[in-house]
mmJSON file of the N, C-alpha and C atoms, coordinates in Angstrom:
{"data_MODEL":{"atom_site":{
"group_PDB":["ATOM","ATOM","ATOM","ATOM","ATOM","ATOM","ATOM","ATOM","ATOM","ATOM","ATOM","ATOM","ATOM","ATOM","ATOM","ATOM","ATOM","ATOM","ATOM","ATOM","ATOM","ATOM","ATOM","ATOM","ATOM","ATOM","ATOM","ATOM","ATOM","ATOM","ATOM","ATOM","ATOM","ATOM","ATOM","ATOM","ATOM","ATOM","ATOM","ATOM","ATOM","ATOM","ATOM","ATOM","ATOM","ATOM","ATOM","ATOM","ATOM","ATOM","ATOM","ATOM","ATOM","ATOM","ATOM","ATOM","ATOM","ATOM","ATOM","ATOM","ATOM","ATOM","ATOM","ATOM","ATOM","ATOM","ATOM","ATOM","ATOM","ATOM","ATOM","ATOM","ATOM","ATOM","ATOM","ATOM","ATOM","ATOM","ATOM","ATOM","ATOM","ATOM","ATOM","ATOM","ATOM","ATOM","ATOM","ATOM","ATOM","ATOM","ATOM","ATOM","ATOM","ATOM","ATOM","ATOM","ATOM","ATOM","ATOM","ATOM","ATOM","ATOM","ATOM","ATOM","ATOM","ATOM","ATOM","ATOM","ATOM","ATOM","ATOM","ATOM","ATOM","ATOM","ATOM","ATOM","ATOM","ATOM","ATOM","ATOM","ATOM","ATOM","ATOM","ATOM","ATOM","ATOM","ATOM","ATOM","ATOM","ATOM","ATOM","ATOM","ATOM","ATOM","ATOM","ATOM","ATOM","ATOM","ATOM","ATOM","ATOM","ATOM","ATOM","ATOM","ATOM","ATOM","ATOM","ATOM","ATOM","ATOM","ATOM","ATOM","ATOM","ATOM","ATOM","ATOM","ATOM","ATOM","ATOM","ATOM","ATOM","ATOM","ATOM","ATOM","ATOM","ATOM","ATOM","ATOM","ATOM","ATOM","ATOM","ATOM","ATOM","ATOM","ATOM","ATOM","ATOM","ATOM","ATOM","ATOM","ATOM","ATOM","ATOM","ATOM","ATOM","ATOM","ATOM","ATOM","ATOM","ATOM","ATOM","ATOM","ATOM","ATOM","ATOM","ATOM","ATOM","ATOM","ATOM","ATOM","ATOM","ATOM","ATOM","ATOM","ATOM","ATOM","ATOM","ATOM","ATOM","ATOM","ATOM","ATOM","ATOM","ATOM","ATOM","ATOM","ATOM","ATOM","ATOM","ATOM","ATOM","ATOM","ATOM","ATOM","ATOM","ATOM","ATOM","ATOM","ATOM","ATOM","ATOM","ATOM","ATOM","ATOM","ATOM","ATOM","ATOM","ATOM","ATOM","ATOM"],
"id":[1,2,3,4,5,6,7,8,9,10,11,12,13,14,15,16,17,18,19,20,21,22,23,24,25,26,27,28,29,30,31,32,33,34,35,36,37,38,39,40,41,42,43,44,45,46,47,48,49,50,51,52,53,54,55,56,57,58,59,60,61,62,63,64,65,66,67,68,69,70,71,72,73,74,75,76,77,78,79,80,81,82,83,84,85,86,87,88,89,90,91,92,93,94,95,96,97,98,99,100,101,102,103,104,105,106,107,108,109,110,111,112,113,114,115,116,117,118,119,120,121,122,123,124,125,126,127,128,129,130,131,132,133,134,135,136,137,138,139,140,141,142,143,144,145,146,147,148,149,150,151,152,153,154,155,156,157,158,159,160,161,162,163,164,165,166,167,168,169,170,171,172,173,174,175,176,177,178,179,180,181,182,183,184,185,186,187,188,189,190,191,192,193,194,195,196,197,198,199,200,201,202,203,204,205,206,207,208,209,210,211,212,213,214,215,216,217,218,219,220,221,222,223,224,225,226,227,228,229,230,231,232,233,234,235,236,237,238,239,240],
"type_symbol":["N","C","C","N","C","C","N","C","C","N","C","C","N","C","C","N","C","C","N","C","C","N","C","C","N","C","C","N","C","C","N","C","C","N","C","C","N","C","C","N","C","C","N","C","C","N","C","C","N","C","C","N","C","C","N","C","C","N","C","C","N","C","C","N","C","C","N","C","C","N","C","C","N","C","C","N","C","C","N","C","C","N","C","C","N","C","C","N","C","C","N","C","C","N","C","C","N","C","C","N","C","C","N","C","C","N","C","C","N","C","C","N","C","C","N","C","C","N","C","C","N","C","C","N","C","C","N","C","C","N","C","C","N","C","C","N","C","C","N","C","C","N","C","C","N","C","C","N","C","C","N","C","C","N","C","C","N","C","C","N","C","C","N","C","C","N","C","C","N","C","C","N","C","C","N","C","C","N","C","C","N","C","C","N","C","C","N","C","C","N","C","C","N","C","C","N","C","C","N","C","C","N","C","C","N","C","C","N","C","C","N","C","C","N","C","C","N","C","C","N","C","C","N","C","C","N","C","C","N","C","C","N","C","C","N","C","C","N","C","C"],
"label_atom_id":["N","CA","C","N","CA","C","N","CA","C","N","CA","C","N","CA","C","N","CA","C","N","CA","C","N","CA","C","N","CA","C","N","CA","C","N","CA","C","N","CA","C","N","CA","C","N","CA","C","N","CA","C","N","CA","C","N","CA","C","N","CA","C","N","CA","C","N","CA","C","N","CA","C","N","CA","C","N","CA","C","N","CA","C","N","CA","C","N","CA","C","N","CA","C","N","CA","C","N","CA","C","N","CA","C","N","CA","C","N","CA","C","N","CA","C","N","CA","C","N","CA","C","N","CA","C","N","CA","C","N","CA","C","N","CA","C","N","CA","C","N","CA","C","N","CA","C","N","CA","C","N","CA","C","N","CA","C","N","CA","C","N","CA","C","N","CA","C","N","CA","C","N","CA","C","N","CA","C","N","CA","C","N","CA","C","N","CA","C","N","CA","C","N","CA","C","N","CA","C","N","CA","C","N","CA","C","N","CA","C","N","CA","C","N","CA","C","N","CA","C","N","CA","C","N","CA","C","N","CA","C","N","CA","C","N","CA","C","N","CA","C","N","CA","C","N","CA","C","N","CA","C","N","CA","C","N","CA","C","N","CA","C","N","CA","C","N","CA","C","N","CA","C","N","CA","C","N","CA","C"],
"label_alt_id":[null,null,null,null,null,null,null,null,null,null,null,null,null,null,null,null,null,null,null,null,null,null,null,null,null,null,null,null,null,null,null,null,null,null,null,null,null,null,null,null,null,null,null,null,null,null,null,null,null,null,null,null,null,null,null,null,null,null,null,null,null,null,null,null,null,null,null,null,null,null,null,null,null,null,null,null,null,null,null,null,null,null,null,null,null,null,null,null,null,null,null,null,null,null,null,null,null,null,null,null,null,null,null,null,null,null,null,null,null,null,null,null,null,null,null,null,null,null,null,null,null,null,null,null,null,null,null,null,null,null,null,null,null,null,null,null,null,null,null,null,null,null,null,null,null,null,null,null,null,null,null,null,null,null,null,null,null,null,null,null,null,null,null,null,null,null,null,null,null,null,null,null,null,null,null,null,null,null,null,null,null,null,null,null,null,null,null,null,null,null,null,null,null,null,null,null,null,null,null,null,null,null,null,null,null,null,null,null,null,null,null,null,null,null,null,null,null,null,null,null,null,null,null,null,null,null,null,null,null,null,null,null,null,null,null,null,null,null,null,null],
"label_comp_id":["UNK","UNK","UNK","UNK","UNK","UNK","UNK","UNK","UNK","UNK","UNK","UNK","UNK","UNK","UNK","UNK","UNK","UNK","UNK","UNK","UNK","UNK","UNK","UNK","UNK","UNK","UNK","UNK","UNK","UNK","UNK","UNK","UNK","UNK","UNK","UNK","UNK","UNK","UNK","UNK","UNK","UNK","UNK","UNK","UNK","UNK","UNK","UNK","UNK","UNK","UNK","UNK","UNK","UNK","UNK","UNK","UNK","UNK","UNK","UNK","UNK","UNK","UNK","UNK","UNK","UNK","UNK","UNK","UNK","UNK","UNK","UNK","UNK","UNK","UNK","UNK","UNK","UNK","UNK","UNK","UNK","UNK","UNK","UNK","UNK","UNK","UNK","UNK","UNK","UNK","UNK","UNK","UNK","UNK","UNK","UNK","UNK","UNK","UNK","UNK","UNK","UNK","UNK","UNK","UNK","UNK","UNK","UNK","UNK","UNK","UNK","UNK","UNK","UNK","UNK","UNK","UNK","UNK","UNK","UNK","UNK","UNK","UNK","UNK","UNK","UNK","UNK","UNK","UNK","UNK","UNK","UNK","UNK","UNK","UNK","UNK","UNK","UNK","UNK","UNK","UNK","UNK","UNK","UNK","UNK","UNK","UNK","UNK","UNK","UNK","UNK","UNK","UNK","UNK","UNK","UNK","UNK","UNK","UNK","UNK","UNK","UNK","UNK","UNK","UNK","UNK","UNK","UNK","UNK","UNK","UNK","UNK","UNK","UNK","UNK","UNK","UNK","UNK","UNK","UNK","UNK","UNK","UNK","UNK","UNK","UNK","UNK","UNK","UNK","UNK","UNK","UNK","UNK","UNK","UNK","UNK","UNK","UNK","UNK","UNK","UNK","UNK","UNK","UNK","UNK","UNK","UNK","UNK","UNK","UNK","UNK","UNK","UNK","UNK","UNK","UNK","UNK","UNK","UNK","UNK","UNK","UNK","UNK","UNK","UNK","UNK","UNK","UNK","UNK","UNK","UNK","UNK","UNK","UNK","UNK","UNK","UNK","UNK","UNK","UNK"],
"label_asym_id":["A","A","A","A","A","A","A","A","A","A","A","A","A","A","A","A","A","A","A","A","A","A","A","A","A","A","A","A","A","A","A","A","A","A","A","A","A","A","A","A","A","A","A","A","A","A","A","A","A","A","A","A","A","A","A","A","A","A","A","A","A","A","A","A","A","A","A","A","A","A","A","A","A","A","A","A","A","A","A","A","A","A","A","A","A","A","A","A","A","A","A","A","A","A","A","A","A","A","A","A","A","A","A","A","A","A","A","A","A","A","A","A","A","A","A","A","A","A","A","A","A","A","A","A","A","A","A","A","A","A","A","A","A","A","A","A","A","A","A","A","A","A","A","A","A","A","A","A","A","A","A","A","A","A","A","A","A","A","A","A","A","A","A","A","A","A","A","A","A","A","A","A","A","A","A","A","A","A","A","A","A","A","A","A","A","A","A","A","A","A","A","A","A","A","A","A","A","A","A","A","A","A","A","A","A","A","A","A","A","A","A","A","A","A","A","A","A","A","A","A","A","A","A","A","A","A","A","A","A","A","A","A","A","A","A","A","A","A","A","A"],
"label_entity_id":["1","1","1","1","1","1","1","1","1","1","1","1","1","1","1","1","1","1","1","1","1","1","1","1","1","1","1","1","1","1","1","1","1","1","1","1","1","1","1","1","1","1","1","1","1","1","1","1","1","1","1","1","1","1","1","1","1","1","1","1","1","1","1","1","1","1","1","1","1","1","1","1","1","1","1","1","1","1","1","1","1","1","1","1","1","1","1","1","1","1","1","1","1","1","1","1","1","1","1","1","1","1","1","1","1","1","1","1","1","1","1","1","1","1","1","1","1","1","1","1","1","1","1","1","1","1","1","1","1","1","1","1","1","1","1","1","1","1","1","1","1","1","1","1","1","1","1","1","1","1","1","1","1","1","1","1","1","1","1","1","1","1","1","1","1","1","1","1","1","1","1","1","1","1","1","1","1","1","1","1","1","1","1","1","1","1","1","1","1","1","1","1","1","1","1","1","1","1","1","1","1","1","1","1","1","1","1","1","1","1","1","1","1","1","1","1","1","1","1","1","1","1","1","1","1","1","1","1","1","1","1","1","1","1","1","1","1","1","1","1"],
"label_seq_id":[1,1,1,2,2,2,3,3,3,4,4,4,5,5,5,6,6,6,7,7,7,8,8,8,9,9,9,10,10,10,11,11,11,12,12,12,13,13,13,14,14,14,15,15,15,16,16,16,17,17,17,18,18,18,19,19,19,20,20,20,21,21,21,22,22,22,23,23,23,24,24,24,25,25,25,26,26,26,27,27,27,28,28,28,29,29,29,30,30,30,31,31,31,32,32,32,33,33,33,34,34,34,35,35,35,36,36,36,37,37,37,38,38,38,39,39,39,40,40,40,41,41,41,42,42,42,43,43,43,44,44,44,45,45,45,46,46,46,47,47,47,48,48,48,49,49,49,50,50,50,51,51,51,52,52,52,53,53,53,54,54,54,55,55,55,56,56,56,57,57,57,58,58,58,59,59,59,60,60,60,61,61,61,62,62,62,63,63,63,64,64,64,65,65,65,66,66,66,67,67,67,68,68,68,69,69,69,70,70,70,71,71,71,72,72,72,73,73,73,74,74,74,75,75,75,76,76,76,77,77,77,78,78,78,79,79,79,80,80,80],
"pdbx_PDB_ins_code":[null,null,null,null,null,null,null,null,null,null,null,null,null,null,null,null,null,null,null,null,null,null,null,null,null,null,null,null,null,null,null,null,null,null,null,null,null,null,null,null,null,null,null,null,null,null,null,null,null,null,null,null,null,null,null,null,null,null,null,null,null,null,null,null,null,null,null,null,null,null,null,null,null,null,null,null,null,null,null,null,null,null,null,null,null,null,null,null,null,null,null,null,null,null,null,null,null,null,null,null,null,null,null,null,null,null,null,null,null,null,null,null,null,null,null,null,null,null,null,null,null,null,null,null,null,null,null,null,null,null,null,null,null,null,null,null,null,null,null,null,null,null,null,null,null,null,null,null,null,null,null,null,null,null,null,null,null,null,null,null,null,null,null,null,null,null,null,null,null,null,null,null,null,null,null,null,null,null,null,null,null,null,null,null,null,null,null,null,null,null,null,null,null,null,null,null,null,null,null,null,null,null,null,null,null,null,null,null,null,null,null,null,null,null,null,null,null,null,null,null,null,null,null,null,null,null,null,null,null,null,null,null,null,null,null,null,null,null,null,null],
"Cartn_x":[58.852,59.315,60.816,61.711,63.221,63.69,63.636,64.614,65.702,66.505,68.114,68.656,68.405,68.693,68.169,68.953,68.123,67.024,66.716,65.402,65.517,65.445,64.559,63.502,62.634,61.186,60.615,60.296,59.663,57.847,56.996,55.839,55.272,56.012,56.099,56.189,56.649,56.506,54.769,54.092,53.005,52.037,52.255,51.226,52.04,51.55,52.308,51.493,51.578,50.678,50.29,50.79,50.205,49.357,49.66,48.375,47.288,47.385,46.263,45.316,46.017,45.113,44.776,45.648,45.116,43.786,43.625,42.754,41.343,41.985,40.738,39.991,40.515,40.392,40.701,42.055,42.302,43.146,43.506,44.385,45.584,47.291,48.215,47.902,46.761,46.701,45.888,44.927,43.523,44.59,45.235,46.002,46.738,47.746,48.25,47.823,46.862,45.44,45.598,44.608,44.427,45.417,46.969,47.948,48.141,47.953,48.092,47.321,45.585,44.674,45.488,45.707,46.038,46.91,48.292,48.691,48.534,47.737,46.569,46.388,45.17,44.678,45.671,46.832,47.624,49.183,48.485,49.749,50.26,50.324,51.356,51.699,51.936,53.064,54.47,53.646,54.896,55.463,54.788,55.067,56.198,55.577,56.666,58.276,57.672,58.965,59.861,59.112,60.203,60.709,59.916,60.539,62.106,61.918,63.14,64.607,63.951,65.228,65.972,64.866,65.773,65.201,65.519,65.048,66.07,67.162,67.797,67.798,66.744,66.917,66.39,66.496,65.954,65.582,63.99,63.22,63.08,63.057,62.228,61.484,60.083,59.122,59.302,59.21,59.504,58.445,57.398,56.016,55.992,55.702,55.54,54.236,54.738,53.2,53.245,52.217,51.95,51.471,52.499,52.023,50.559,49.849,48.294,47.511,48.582,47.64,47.886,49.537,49.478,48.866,49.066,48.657,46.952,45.955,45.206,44.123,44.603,44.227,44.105,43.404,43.412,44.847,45.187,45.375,46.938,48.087,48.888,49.349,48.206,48.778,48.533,47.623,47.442,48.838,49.17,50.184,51.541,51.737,53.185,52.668],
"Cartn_y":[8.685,10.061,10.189,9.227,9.404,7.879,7.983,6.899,6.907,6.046,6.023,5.728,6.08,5.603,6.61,7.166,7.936,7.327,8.558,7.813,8.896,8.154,8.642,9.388,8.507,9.038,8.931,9.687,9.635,10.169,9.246,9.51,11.099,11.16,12.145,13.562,13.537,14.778,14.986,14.078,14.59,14.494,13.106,13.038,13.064,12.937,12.083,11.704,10.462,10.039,11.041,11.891,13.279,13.739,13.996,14.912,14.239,13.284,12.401,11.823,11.977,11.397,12.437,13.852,14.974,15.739,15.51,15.883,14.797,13.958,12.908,12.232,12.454,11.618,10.584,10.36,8.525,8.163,6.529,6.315,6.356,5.715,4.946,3.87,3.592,2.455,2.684,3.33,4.088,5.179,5.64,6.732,6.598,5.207,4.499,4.277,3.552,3.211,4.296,5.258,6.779,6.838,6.94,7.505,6.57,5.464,4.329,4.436,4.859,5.106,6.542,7.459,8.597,8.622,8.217,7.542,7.026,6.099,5.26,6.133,7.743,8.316,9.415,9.42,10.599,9.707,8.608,7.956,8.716,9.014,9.983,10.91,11.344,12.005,11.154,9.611,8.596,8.253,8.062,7.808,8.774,9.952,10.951,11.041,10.796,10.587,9.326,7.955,7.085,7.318,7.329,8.365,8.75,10.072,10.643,9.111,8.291,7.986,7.125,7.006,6.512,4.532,4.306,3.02,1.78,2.256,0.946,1.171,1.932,2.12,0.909,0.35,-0.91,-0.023,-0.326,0.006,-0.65,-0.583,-0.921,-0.344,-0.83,-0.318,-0.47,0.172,-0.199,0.622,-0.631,-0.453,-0.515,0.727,0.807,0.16,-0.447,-0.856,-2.474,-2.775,-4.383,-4.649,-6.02,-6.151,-6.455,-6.937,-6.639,-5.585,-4.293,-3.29,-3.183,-4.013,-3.56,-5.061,-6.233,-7.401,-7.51,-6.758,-7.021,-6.091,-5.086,-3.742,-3.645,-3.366,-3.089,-2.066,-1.487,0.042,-0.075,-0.553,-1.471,-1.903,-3.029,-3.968,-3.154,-1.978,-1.683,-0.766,0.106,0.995,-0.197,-1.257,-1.689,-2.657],
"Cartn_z":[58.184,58.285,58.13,58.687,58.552,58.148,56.669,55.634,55.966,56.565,56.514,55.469,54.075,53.087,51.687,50.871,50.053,48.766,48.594,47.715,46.433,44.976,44.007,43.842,44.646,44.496,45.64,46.431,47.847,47.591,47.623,47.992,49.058,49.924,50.767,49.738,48.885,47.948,47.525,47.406,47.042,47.75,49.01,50.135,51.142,52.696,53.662,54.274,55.342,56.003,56.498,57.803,58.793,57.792,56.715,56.041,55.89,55.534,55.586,56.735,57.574,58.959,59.322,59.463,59.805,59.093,57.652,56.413,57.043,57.238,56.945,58.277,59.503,61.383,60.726,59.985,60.04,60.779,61.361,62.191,61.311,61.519,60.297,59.488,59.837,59.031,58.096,58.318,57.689,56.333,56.953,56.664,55.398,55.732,54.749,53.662,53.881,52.69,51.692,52.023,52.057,50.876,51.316,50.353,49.271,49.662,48.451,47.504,47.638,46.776,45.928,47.013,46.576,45.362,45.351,44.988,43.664,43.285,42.525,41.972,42.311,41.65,40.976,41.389,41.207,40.009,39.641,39.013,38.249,37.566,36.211,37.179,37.926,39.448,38.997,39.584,39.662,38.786,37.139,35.995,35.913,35.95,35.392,36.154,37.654,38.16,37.743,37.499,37.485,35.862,35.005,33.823,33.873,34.236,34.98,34.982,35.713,36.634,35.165,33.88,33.102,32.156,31.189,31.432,31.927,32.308,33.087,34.449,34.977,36.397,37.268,37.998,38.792,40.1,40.344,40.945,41.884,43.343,44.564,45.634,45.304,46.556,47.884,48.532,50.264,50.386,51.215,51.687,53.342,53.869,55.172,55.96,56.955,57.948,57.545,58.18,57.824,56.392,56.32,54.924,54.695,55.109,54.971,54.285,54.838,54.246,52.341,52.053,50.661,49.908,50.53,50.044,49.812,51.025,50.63,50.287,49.266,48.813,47.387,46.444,45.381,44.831,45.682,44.915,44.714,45.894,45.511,44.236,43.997,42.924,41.686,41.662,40.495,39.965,41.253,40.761,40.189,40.898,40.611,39.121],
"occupancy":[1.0,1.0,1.0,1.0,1.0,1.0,1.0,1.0,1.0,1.0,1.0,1.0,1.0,1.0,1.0,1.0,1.0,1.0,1.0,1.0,1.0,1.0,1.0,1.0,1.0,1.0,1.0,1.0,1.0,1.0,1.0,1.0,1.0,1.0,1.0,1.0,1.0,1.0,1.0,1.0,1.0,1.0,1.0,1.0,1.0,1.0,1.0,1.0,1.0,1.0,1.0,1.0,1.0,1.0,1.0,1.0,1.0,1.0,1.0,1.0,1.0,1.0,1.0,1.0,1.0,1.0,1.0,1.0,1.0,1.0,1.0,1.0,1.0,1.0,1.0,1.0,1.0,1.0,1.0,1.0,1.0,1.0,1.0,1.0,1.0,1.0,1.0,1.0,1.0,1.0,1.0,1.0,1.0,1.0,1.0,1.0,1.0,1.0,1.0,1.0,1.0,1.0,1.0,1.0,1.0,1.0,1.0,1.0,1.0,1.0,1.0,1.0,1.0,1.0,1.0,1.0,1.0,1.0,1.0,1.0,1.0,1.0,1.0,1.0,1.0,1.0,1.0,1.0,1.0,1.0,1.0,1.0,1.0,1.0,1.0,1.0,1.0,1.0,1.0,1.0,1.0,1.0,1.0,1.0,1.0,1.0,1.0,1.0,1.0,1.0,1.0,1.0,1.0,1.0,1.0,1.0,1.0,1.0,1.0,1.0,1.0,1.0,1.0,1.0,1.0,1.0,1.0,1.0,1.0,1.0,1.0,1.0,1.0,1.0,1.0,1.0,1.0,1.0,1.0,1.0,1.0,1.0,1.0,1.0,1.0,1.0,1.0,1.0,1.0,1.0,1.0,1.0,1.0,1.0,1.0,1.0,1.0,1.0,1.0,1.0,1.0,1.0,1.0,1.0,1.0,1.0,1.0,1.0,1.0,1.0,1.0,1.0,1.0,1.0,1.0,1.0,1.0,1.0,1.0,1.0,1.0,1.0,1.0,1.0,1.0,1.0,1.0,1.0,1.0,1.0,1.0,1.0,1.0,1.0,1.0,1.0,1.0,1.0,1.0,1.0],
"B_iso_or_equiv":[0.0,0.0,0.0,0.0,0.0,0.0,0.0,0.0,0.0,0.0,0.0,0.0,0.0,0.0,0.0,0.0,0.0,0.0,0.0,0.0,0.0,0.0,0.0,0.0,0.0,0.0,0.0,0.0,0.0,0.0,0.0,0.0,0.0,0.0,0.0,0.0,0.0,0.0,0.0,0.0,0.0,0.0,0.0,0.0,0.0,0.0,0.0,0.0,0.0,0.0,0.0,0.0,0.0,0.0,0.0,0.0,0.0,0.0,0.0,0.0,0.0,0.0,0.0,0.0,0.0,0.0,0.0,0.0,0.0,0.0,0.0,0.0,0.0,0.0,0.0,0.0,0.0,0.0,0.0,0.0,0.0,0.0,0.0,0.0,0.0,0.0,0.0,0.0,0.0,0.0,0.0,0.0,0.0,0.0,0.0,0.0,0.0,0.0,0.0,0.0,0.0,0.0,0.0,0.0,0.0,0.0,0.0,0.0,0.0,0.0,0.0,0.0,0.0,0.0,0.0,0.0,0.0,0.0,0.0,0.0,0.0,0.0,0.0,0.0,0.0,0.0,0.0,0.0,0.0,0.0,0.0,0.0,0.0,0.0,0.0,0.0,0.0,0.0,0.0,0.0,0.0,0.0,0.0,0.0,0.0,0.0,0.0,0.0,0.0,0.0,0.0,0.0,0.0,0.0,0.0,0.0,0.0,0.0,0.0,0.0,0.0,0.0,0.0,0.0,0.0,0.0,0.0,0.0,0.0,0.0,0.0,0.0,0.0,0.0,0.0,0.0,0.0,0.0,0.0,0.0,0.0,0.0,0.0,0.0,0.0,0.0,0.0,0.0,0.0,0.0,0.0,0.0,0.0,0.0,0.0,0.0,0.0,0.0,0.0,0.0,0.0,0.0,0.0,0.0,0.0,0.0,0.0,0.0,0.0,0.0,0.0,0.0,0.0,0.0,0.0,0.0,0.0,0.0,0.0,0.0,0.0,0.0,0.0,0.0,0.0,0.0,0.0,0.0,0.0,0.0,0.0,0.0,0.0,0.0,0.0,0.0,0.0,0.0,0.0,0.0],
"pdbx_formal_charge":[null,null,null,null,null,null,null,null,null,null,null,null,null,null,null,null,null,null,null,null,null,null,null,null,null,null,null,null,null,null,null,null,null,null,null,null,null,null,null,null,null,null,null,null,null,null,null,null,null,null,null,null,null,null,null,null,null,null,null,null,null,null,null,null,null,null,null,null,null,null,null,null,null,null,null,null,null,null,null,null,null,null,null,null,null,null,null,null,null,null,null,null,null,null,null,null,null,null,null,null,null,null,null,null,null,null,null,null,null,null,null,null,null,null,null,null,null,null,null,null,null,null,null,null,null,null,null,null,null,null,null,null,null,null,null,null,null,null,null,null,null,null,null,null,null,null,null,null,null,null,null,null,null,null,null,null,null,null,null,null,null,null,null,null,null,null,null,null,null,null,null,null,null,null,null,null,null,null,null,null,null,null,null,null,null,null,null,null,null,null,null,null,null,null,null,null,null,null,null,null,null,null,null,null,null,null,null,null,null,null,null,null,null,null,null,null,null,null,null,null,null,null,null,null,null,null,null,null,null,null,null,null,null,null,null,null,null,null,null,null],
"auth_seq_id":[1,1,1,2,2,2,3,3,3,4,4,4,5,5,5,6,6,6,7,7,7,8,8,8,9,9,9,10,10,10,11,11,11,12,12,12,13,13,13,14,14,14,15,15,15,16,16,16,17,17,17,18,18,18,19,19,19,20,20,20,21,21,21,22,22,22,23,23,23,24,24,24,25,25,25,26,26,26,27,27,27,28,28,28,29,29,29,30,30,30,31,31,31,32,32,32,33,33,33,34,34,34,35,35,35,36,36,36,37,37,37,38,38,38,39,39,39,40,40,40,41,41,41,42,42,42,43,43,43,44,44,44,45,45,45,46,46,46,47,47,47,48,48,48,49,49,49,50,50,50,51,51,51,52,52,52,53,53,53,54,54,54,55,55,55,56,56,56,57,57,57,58,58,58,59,59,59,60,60,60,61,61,61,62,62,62,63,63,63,64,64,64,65,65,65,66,66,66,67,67,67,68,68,68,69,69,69,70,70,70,71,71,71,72,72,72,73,73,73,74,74,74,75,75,75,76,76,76,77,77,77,78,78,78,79,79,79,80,80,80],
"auth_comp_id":["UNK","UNK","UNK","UNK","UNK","UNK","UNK","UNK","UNK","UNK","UNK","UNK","UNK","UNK","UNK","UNK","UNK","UNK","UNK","UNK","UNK","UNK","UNK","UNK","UNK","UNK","UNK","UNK","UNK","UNK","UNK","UNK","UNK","UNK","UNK","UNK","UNK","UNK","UNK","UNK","UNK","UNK","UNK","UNK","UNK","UNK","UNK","UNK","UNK","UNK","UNK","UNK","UNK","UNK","UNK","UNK","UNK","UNK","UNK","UNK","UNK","UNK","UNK","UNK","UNK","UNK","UNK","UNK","UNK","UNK","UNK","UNK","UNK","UNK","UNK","UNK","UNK","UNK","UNK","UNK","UNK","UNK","UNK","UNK","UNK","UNK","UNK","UNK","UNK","UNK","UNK","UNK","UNK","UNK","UNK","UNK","UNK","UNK","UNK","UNK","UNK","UNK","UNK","UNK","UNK","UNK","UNK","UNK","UNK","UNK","UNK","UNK","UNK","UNK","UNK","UNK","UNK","UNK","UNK","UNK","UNK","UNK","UNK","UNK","UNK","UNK","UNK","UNK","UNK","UNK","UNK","UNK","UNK","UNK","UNK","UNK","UNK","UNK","UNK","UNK","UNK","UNK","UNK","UNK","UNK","UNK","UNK","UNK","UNK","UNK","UNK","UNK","UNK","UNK","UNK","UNK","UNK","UNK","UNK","UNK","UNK","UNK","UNK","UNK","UNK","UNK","UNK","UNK","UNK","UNK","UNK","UNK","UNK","UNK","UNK","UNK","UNK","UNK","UNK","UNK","UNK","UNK","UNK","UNK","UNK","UNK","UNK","UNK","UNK","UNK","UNK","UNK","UNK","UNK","UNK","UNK","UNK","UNK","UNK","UNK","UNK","UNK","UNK","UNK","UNK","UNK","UNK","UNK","UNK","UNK","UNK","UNK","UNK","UNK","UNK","UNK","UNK","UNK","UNK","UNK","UNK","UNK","UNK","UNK","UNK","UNK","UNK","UNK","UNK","UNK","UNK","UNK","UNK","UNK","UNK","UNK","UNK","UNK","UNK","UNK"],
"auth_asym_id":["A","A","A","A","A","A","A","A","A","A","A","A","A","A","A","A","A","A","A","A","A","A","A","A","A","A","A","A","A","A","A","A","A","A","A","A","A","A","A","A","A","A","A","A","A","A","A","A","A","A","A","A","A","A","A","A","A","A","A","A","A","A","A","A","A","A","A","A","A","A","A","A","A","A","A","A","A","A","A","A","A","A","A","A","A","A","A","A","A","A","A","A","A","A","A","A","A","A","A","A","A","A","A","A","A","A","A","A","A","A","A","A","A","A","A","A","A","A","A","A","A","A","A","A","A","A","A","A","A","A","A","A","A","A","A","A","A","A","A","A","A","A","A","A","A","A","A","A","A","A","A","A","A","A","A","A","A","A","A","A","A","A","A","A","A","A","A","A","A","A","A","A","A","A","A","A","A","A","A","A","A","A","A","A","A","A","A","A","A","A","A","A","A","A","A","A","A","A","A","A","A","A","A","A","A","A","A","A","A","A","A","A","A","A","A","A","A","A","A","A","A","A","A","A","A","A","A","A","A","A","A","A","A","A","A","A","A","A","A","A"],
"auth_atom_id":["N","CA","C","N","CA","C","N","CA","C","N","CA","C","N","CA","C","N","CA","C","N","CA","C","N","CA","C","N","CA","C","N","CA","C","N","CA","C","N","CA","C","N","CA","C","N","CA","C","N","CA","C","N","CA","C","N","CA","C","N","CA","C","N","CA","C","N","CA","C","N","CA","C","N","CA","C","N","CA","C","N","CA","C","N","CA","C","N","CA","C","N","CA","C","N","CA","C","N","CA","C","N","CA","C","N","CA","C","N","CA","C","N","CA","C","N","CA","C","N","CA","C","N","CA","C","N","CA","C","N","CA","C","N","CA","C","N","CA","C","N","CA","C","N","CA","C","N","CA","C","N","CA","C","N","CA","C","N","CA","C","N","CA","C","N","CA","C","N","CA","C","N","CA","C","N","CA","C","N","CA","C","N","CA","C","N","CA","C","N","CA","C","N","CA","C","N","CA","C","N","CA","C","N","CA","C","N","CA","C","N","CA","C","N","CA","C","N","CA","C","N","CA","C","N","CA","C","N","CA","C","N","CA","C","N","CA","C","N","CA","C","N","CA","C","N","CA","C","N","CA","C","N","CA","C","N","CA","C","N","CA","C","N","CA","C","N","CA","C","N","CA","C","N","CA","C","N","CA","C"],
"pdbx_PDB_model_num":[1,1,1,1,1,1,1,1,1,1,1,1,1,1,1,1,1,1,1,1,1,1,1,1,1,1,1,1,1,1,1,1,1,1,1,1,1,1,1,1,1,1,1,1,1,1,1,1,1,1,1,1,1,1,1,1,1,1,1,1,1,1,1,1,1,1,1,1,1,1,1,1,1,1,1,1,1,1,1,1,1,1,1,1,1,1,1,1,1,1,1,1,1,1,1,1,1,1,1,1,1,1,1,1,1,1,1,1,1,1,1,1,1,1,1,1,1,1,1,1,1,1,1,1,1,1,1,1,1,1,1,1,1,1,1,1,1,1,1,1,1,1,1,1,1,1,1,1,1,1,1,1,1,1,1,1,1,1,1,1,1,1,1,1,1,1,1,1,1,1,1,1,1,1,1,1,1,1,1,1,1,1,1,1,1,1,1,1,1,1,1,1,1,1,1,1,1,1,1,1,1,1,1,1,1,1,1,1,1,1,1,1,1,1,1,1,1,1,1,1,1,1,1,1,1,1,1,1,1,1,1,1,1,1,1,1,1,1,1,1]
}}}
């Protein structure tokens, strides 16, 4: 919820966790998931945004929660 750090592209523009646990009775972790698929299904969102930033832009993901949830998930590896 509060990045000390700015961002390009914030996920939070098209999902957030609260909406998701609230939409769905999931816990954060459940929740997480949730947006990652979301995410997944909503790629050309992200396409278009990292687009935008240009082609010499150098990109980094910062994945919230235990790494578990992005290591051992399909949806993850597909977007990066």
């Amino acid at each position: 919820d509060n990045i000390p750090y700015p961002c390009a592209i914030d996920i939070a523009a098209l999902i957030t966790l609260q909406d998701a646990m609230d939409a769905h009775g999931l816990g954060p972790n459940g929740g997480t998931l949730y947006c990652t698929e979301y995410l997944e299904a909503n790629f050309d969102w992200l396409e278009a945004h990292l687009a935008d930033l240009g082609a010499d832009a150098y990109v980094l993901f910062d994945i919230p929660r235990q790494v578990e949830l992005s290591t051992n998930h399909e949806s993850l590896k597909h977007i990066v």
